[in-house]
N, C-alpha and C positions, 0 to 999 in steps of 0.2 A: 121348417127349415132348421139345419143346426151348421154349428161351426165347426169343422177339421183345421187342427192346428199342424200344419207341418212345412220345417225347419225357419224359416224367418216368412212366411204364409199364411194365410188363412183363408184355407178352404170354404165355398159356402154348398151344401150340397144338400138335396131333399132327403128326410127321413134320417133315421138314425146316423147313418154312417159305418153302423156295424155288418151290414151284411150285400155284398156283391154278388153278381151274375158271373158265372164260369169262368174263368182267366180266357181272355181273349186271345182270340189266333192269331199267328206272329204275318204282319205286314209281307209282303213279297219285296225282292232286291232292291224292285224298283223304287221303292217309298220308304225301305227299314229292313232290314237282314234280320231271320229270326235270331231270340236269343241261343247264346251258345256258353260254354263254361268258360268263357271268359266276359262274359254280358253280352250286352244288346248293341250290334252293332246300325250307326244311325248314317242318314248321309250328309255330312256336313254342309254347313252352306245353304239349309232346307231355309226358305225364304219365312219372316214371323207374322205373316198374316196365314199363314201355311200349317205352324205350327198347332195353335188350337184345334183345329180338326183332325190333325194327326193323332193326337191327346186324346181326342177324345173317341175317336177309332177302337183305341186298343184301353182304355180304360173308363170304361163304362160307368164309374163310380162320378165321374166329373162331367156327366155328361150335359149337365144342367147350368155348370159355369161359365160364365160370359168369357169371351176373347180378350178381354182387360184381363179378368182375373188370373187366368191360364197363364199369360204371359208375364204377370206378375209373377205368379210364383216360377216360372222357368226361369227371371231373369234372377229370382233369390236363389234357385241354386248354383247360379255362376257365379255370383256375391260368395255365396260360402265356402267355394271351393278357393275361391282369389284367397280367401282370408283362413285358408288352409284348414278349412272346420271338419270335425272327426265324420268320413261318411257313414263308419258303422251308426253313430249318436245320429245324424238325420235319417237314415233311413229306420231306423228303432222309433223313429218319432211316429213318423208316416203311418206303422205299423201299430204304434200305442193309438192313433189317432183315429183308425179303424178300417185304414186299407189292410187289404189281404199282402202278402210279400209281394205276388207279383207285379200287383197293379204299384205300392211304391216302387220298386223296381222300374218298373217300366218310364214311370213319372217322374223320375230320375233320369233316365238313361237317356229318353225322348229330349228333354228340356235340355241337358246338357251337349246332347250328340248336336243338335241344329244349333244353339245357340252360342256352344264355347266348348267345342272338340277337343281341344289343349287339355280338356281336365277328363275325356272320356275314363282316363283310368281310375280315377276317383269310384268313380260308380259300376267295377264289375261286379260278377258276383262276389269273388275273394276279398276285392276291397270293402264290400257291405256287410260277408260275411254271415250268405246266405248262398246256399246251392236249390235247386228245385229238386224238391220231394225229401229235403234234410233240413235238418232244426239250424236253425240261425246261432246255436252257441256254442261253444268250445265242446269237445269229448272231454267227459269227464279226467280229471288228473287221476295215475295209479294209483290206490291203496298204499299208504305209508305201512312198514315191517310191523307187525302184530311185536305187543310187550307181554302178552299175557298169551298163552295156549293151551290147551289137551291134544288127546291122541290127534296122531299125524305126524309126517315128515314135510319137512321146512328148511328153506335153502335161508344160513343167515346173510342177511345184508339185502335181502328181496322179502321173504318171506315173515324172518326173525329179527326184531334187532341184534347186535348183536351185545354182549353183555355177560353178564352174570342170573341166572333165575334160581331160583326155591318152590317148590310145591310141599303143602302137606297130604299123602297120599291116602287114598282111602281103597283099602282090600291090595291089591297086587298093581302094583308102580313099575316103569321103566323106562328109562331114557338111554340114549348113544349120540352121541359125537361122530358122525361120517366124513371121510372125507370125498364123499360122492353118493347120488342118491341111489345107488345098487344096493345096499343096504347089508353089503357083506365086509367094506373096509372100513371096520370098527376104529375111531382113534381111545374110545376111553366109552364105558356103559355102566348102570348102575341098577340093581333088581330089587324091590322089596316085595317080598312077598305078603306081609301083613300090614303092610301099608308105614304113614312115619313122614318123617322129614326126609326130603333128598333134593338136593341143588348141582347144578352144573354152570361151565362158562365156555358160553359157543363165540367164537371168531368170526368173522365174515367169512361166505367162501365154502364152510362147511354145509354138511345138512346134519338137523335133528329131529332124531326119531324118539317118540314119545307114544307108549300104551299104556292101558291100566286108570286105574281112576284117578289122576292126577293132571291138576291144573298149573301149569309153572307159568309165574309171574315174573318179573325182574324187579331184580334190589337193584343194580348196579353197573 
């Protein structure tokens, strides 16, 4: 026997806890509407001597815990929501704890739909902050504008910061100032053929274009 802890709960369940049987089929209308992207919808009103075998229908993971237990923890998640507790943070728990998404998901949605509907929106997917068949965490934020570059063209204020850069060149150098990435309206260019010191100051809004063996970093 081990213990699953989730959100003010404790799960008691055989065997690890880390490994479930295949996310369960979704209940028909009459007993629970499968989930949709906006969560699980439940039937309110679902009677609570009702509720433990609902539970444990569609999540197999608890299927060993008593009709106290169950309903204990269904009644801690309407505790939590009264007291307005983050759903992403409990449903991450459920998950640390060693259900799969679904089955927290569902052990949520289940408990809360029958037992305290008023808070169904607590627990969609959006509110938990998990979709089916996608990562539960944010899309990575864009790439902040590169300080330092070689060859390529670069739009500044996306690509470039903008600023002032310096390279010391090795063999043939060249940079331009565009004001568009066609790469014909030149505003200012610079060419060393045997290489050397050479710097520019690109604005936002521009592009610059850079060949040759030079890496330009920013002073300023």
């Amino acid at each position: 026997m081990s213990a699953m802890i989730l959100g003010a709960a404790i799960i008691v369940v055989s065997g690890t806890g880390s490994s479930h049987s295949s996310p369960p089929t979704p209940a028909p209308t009459s007993t629970g509407a499968p989930a949709t992207s906006s969560g699980w919808s439940n039937p309110a009103g679902l009677s609570r001597t009702a509720l433990p075998d609902m539970i444990r229908s569609h999540v197999p993971a608890v299927a060993t815990v008593s009709d106290v237990d169950l309903l204990g923890i269904a009644d801690s998640y309407c505790s939590a929501w009264s007291r307005e507790a983050d759903p992403k943070t409990i449903f991450q728990k459920g998950v640390e704890s060693g259900f799969s998404q679904e089955d927290a998901q569902l052990l949520m949605s289940l408990s809360t739909g029958a037992l305290c509907p008023q808070f169904n929106d607590r627990v969609t997917y959006d509110a938990v902050g998990w979709h089916p068949g996608g990562a539960t965490s944010a899309p990575p934020a864009p790439a902040a504008p590169a300080t330092s570059v070689g060859e390529g063209t670069y739009k500044v204020g996306e690509d470039l910061e903008p600023g002032s850069y310096k390279a010391d060149c090795v063999g043939h150098g060249y940079w331009a100032r565009l004001r568009d990435d066609s790469g014909t309206d030149i505003i200012a260019n610079d060419l060393k053929a045997n290489g050397g010191p050479m710097r520019f100051t690109a604005k936002k809004g521009e592009y610059v274009e850079i060949s040759g063996g030079c890496t330009f970093t920013k002073i300023k």
